[in-house]
Every structure is written in C-alpha cells, then in structure tokens.
NUZA-222198 format. One line per 10 residues: their letters; for each residue y, x, z of C-alpha. Coordinates in pm, whole numbers, plus 32768, in hexadecimal, padded with zeros to 4 digits. Each point is the difference from the previous one (the first is absolute). Layout:
N
a	Y,X,Z  ...
This chain:
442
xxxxxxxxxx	8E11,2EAF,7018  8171,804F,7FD6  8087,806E,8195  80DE,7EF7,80B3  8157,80E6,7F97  7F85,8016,7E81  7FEE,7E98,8000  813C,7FA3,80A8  80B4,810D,7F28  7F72,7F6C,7EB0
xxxxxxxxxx	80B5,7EA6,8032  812B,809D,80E6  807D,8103,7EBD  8005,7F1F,7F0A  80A1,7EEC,80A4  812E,8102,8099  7FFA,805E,7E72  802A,7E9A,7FB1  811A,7FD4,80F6  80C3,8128,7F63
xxxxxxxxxx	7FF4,7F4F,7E9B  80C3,7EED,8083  8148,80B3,805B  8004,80D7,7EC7  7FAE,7E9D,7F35  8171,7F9B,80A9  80B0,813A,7FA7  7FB2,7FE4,7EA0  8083,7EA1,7FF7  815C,8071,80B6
xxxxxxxxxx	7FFF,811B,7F1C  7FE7,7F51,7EBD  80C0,7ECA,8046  810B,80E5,80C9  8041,80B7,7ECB  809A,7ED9,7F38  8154,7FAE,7FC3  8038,7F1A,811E  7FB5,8022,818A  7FD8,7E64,7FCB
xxxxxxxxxx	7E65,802B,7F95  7FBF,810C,810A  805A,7EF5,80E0  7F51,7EF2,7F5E  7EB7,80CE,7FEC  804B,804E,8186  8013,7E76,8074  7EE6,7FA2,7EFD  7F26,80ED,808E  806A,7F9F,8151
xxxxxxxxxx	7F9D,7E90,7FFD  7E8B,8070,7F79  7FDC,80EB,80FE  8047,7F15,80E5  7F23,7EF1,7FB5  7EFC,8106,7FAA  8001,809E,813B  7F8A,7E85,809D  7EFC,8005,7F1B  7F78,8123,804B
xxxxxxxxxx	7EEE,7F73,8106  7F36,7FE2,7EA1  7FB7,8160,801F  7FD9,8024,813C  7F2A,7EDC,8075  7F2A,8036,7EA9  7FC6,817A,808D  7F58,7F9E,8148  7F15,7ED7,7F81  7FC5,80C5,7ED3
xxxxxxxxxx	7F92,811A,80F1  7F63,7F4F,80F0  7F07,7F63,7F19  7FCE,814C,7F34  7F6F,8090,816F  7F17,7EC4,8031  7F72,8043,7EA6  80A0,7E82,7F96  7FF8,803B,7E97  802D,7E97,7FC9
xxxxxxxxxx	810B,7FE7,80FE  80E5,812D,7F68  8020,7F07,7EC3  808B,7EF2,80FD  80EE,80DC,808C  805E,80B5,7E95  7FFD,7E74,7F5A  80B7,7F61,812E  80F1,80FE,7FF7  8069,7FD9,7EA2
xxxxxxxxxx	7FF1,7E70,8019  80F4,7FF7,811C  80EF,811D,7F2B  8000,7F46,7EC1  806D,7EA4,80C8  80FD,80A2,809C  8088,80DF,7EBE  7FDD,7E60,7F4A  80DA,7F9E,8115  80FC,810D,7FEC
xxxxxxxxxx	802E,7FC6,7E74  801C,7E93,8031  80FD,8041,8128  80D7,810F,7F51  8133,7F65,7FDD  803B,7FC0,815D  7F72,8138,8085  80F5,80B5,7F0D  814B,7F48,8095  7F7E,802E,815E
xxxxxxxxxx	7FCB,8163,7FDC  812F,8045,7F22  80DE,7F4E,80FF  7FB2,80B3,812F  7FE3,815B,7F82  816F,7F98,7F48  80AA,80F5,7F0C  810E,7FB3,7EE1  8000,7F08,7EDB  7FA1,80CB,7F11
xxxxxxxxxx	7F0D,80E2,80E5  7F31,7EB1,8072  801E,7F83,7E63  7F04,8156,7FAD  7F4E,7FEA,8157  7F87,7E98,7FB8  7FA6,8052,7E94  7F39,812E,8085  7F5D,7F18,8109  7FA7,7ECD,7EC9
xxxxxxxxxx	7F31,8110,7F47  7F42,80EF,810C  7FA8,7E86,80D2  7EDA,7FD6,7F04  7F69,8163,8069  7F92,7F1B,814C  7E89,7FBF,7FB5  7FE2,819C,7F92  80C3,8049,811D  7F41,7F48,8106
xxxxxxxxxx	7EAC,8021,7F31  8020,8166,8040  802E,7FCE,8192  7EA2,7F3B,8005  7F88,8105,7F34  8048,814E,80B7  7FAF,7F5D,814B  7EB9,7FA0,7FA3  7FC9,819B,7F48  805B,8064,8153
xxxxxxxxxx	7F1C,7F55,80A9  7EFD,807D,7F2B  8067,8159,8097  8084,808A,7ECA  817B,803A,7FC1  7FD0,80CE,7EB8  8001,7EA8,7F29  815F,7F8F,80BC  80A4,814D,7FBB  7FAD,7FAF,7EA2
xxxxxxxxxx	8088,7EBA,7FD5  8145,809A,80D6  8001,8110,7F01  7FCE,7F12,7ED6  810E,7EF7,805F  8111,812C,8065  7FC2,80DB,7EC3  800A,7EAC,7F1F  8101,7FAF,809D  80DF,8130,7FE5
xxxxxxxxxx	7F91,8065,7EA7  8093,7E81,7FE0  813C,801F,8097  806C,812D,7F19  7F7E,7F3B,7EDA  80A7,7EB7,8018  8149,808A,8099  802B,814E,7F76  7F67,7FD3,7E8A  802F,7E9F,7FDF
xxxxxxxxxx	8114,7FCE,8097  7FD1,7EDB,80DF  808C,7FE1,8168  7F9B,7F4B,8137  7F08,7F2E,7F42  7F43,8119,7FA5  7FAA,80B1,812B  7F90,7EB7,806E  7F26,7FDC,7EC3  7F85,812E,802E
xxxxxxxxxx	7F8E,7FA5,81B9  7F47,7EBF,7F66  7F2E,80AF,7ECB  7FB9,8133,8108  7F66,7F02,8105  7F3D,7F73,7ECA  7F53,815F,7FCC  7FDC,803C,816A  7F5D,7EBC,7FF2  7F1F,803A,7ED9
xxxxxxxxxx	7F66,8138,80A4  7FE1,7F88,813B  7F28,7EDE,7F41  7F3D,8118,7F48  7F91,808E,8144  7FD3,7EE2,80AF  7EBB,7F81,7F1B  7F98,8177,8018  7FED,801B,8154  7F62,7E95,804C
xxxxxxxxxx	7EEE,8072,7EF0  7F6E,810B,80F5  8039,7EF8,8132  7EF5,7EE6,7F98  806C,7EBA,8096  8058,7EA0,7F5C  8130,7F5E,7FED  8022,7E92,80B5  80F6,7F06,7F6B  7FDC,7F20,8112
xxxxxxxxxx	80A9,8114,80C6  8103,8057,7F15  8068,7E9D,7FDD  7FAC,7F4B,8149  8172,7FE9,80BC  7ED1,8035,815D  7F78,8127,7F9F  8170,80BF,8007  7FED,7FC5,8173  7FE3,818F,805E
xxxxxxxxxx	80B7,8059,7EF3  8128,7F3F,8068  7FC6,8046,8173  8024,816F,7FD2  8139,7FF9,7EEC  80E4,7ED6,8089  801D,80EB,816A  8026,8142,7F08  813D,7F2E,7F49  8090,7FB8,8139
xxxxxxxxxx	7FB0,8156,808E  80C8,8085,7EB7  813E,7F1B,803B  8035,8042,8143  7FF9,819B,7F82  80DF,7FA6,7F03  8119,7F4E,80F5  7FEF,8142,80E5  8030,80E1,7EA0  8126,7ECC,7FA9
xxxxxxxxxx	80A1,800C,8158  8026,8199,800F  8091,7FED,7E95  8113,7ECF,8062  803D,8093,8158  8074,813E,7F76  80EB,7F4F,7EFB  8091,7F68,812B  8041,8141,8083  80CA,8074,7EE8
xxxxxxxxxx	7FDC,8080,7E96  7FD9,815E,804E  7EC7,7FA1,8103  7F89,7F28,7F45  7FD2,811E,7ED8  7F83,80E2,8100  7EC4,7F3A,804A  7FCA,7FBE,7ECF  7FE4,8177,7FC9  7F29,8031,8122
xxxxxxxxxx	7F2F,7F08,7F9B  7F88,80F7,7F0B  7F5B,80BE,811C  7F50,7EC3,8047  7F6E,7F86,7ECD  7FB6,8177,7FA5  7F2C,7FF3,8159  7F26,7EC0,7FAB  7FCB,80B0,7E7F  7F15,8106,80B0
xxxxxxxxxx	7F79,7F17,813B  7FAE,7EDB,7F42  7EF0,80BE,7F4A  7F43,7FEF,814E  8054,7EC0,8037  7F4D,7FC1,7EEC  7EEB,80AE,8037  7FBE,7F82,817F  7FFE,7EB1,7F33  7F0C,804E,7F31
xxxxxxxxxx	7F10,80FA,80E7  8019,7ECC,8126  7FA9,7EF9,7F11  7EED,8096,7FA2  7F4B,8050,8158  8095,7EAD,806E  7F15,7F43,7ED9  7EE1,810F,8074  8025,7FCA,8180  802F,816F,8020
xxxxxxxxxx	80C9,8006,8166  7FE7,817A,801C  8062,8039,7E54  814E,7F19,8053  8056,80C9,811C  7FD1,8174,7F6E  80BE,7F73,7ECB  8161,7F7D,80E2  7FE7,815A,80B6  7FE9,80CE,7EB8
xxxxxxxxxx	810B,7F15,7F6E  80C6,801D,8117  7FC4,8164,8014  80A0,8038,7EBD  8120,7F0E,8011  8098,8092,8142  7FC0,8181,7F23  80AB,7F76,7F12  810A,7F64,80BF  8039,814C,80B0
xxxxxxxxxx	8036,809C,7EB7  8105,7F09,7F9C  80B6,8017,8149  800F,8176,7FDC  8085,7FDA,7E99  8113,7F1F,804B  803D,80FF,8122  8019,8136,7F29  8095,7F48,7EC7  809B,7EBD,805C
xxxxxxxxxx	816B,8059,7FE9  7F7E,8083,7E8A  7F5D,7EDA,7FBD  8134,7F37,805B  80EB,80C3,7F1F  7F0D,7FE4,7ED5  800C,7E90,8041  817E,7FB4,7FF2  8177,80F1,7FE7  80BC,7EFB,80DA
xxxxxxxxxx	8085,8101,8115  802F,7EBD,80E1  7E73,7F7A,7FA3  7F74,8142,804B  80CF,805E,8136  7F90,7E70,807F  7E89,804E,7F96  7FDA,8170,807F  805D,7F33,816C  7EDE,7F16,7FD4
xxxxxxxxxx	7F21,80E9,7F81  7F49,807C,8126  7F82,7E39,801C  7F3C,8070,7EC9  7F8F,814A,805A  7F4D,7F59,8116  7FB4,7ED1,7F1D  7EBA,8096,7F65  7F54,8046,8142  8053,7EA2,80A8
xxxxxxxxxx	7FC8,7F51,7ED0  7EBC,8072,7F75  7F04,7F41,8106  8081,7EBB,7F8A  7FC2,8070,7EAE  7E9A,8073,8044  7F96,7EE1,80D0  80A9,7F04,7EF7  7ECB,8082,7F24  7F22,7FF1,811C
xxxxxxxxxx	8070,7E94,8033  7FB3,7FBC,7E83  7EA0,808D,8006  7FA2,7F10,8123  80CC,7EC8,7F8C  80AF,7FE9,814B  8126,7F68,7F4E  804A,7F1B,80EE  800C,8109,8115  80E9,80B1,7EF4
xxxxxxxxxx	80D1,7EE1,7FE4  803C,7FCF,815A  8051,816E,804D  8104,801A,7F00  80A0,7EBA,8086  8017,809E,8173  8067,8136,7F72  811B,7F3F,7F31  806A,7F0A,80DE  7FEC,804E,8143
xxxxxxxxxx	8004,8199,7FF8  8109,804B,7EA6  80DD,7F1B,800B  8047,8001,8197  8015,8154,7FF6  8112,7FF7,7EDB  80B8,7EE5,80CB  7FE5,80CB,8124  8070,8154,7F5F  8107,7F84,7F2D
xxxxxxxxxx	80ED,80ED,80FE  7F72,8119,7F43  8062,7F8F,7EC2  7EE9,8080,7ED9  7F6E,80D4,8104  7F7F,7ED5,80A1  7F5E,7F60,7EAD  7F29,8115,7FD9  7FCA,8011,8167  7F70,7E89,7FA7
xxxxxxxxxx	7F5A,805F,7EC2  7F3C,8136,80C0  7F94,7F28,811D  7F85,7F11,7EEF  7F24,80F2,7F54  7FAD,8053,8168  7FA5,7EAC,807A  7F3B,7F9F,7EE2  7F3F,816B,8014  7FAB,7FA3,8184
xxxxxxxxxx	7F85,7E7E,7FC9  7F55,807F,7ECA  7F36,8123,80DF  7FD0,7F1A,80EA  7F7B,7EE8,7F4E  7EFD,80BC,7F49  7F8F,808B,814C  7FC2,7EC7,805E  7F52,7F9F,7ECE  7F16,8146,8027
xxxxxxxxxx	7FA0,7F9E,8157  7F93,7E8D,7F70  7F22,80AA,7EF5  80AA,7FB7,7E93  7F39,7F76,7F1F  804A,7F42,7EA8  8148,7F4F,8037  7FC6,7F42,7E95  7EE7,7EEF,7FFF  7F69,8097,7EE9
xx	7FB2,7EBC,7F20  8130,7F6D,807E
C-alpha cells in the first residue's frame, strides 16, 4: 500500500500542474487578442472574461462540496452513494447553467455596467459575453466532475480534463483569431467548444471509473427535491463562504483605487505574489480534501490526523520556500511584471506584506481542505464571516492612518484570523470524534 506522502503527492502534483495551466491559458488569450489592430478587443476580452470569472468563482462550491461527499462515501465503501453525490452534483450544475442561459441578458448589463469601459469597448465585451454564456453547463459540468475525481483520491483524471480544455482551447485561440481571422467572438468560441471536450472526457472517465465501483444508481434520489438535503446543506454555507472571500478580494482591489492610480497598479502587481502563492498551496489543499474525506467515510480518527499533519507539514515547507523566493527575488519579480518606475518604486514598498504573505497565509489554505474533507461548511462559513466582518474590515477602518500599509495589515490579519478559527475548530472537532458529516443515503 502506497505510504501516506505517496498518496498525498499523487493528487497534490497534478492538481498544482492543473493550477499552472490556467494562467498560461490567460496569457495566450492577451497575447493573441493583444496583437490586433486595436487595444478596443484586448479590453473587451479583459471585461468578458471578468464577468465569468466572477460568477464562476460563486459557483465554485460545486467542486468543492462534490470533493468531500464524494470522498467521504468513497472511505465508507458507499458505492451506491458516490453516484448520488456524482448525479446530484451534475443535477444541481445543469439547473443552474439552464438558469444562467435563460438569465443572460440581464446578467450581461449588470456585469457590463459595473465593471464600465467605453462604447465601443463594452459593444465587443457584450458580444464576447453572448457567445462564451452557452459554455455554462460544460463549465459547471466540469466543477461536479473534478470534485467528485477528487474525492475518489485521484487527481490524474482532473489534470487531464485541465490539460484538455487549456490545449483546446489555445490551439483554438490561434486558429480562429490568427488563421481565420475572427476577433473577440472567437476566443470566446473557442472557451465554449474547449469546455465541451473537457466535458466529453471527463464523461469518458466518469463511466470508467463507476465500472470498477459496483453500485446502482437511484432516481428517486436524483430527482426527489428531499433527498438534496446534505447536498445543499454542505454547498449553500460553501457559496456564502465564497462571497464573503470574494468581497474581502473586491474591497482590497477598490480600496487601493481610492488610494490613487499608481497604488492601485501596485497591488495589482503584488497580487501576483499572491495568486502565484495559492498555485503551489492549493495542491495540498486539495489533497487534505481528498485524504480527510476518505478516513472521515472510514472512521479512521488516527488516518485524518496523520494526513492534516503531513499536509500541513508540506504547506508551511512550501510556504517557507515561497517566502524565501520573494525575499531573494521579489524586487526581480516586480520588474519582470511592469517598467512603470512609479509602480515598481510603490510595489518594492509593499513588498515585504507579501514576503510574509506565504507563511501567514498557508494554514488557512490547508485547513480550507481540511474543512472540505469533513463537510464542516458551516463552521467554514462562519469563520470567514468573523474573519471578514469583524477582524478585515475593522482593522482597515482602523488603519486607514497608514494608508495601503494598513490594507494589507487587514488582509494579513485576515489570512491570520481565518488560519486560527480554522485550527481551532478542527481541534475541537478531533476532540468530539469526526465521523461521516454526510448522511450517507441522504
């Protein structure tokens, strides 16, 4: 039997893999739409892209909900109850991808209106935003679907519907705008027909893997609005978990453009630093998700501790490395990022917020998957609402006298607070004696 590290490493590499393809996906579409003859479709791509990722991002509790049922069951042995979580899942994705379509109008205006831009900028945007809306169901199809591999403990089968919908998607891109000449509308043709053939493998080894899992299926379950009791317990406290992250994200980006231009692109460089950081500490995240799920379903108390100290282990390694990166090459960093003498002088000042970032930040990150594997979403919920409301934000009213040192003062003690209620919580959870958190026929 594969050793506790071999195991966590097999779903942790892939899935920091996976998060690398996503960045590179986005620099191929500045790259080829930056290239054409007017700045006006680099911005449309930019707001397009903007709104998805935004309403996206709230969906994203398909994933990560789907990983700790689907994880928890797979460590009972509930054959029969992985095809609830995998069929639920999908249900719930394609009503809400039927929802979006039918609602895409509005959506569009909404999104196009706050996030602004010029006539002829928001004309391409919202053309962009018509054609890559009906990549929705492929889109959130593929959540349910990589949740549920990872709870299954394997990450190899995600990496390869990341790789297939990137590379499709690229190959795409310099098809449709290069060789065929299209603009805006093609790079969003070619994000909806990439989805597709994520989809379509995803699919292929879906029925593969429930082949060697023998269970039944249960339409009652899949269609009885009861039996999505668990499901929706878990993922409504994961959605509002996920806004309230997004408003702290929000509220760094629109206090910094109230600090002035030049701020405002400083953080925005820095923030580099900070996405860079969750690429490589995700990947644990993800595997604590999967690895706790597991000896959650089996009832394995001393299996989900020895996994959240290896995973933790690693993260804060990790971590370390990043922080003595940034140390080393962070003034590098920030002059491969932009020329602005004025952005880079502004950065360099902030930098040592993000040298420290990793460190502070990565036991928020761990415990987020430890969270997931146990389906303590509600305990997740209410953390990141303290940490939000009554730790960020007072601290950035509080240390407004020191300007944008004080809002990453507040987005440090954040990360901080959420780390400490996190570690906490699960302590207390230990001490209790987890078992399944997921009825398992629920």
């Amino acid at each position: 039997m594969p050793s506790a590290s071999h195991r966590m490493w097999r779903i942790a590499a892939p899935m920091i893999l996976s998060n690398i393809s996503v960045p590179l996906l986005g620099m191929v579409d500045t790259g080829v739409v930056g290239h054409l003859e007017s700045p006006v479709y680099l911005g449309a791509v930019a707001i397009g892209g903007m709104i998805f990722t935004f309403l996206y991002i709230g969906m994203n509790f398909l994933r990560m909900g789907t990983t700790g049922i689907a994880a928890q069951r797979y460590g009972a042995a509930d054959y029969d109850g992985l095809r609830i979580a995998l069929g639920q899942a999908l249900v719930v994705a394609m009503f809400i991808a039927l929802a979006i379509l039918v609602l895409q109008v509005p959506l569009a205006r909404i999104g196009l209106d706050l996030l602004g831009g010029e006539a002829d900028v928001r004309e391409h945007a919202a053309t962009y935003v018509a054609i890559r809306v009906w990549s929705a169901p492929g889109t959130l199809a593929n959540y349910a679907l990589i949740g549920w591999f990872l709870g299954l403990q394997n990450a190899r089968l995600p990496l390869a519907i990341f790789l297939t919908i990137n590379i499709t998607n690229i190959v795409l891109d310099l098809v449709f705008v290069l060789v065929l000449g299209m603009h805006v509308d093609g790079v969003a043709l070619a994000s909806v027909i990439a989805e597709y053939a994520g989809l379509a493998v995803g699919v292929v080894f879906a029925v593969r893997t429930l082949r060697r899992h023998e269970g039944h299926w249960s339409l009652d379950r899949l269609t009885r609005f009861g039996a999505y009791r668990a499901f929706f317990s878990v993922n409504s406290n994961l959605f509002v978990r996920t806004m309230a992250l997004m408003f702290a994200f929000a509220f760094v980006t629109a206090q910094g453009a109230r600090l002035g231009p030049v701020i405002l692109a400083a953080n925005a460089v820095l923030m580099n630093f900070q996405n860079l950081t969750s690429l490589g500490l995700d990947g644990f995240a993800h595997a604590a998700e999967a690895m706790v799920g597991k000896a959650v379903g089996a009832k394995d108390k001393a299996e989900l501790a020895s996994t959240v100290r290896l995973t933790l282990r690693w993260s804060l390694i990790f971590a370390a490395g990043y922080t003595l990166v940034y140390l080393v090459a962070g003034v590098s960093i920030i002059h491969l990022l932009t020329d602005l003498p004025d952005v880079r002088a502004t950065a360099i000042t902030y930098l040592p917020w993000l040298i420290a970032a990793p460190l502070i930040s990565a036991w928020c990150f761990l415990y987020d998957g430890v969270y997931v594997g146990m389906t303590l979403a509600r305990q997740m919920r209410n953390i990141m609402l303290f940490s939000t409301f009554v730790v960020f934000v007072p601290t950035w009213f509080l240390a407004q006298p020191l300007g944008n040192h004080g809002l990453w003062l507040a987005l440090m003690l954040f990360f901080a607070s959420r780390g400490i209620g996190m570690h906490l919580g699960y302590r207390k959870a230990m001490r209790s004696g987890p078992g399944p958190q997921v009825p398992h026929h629920a």
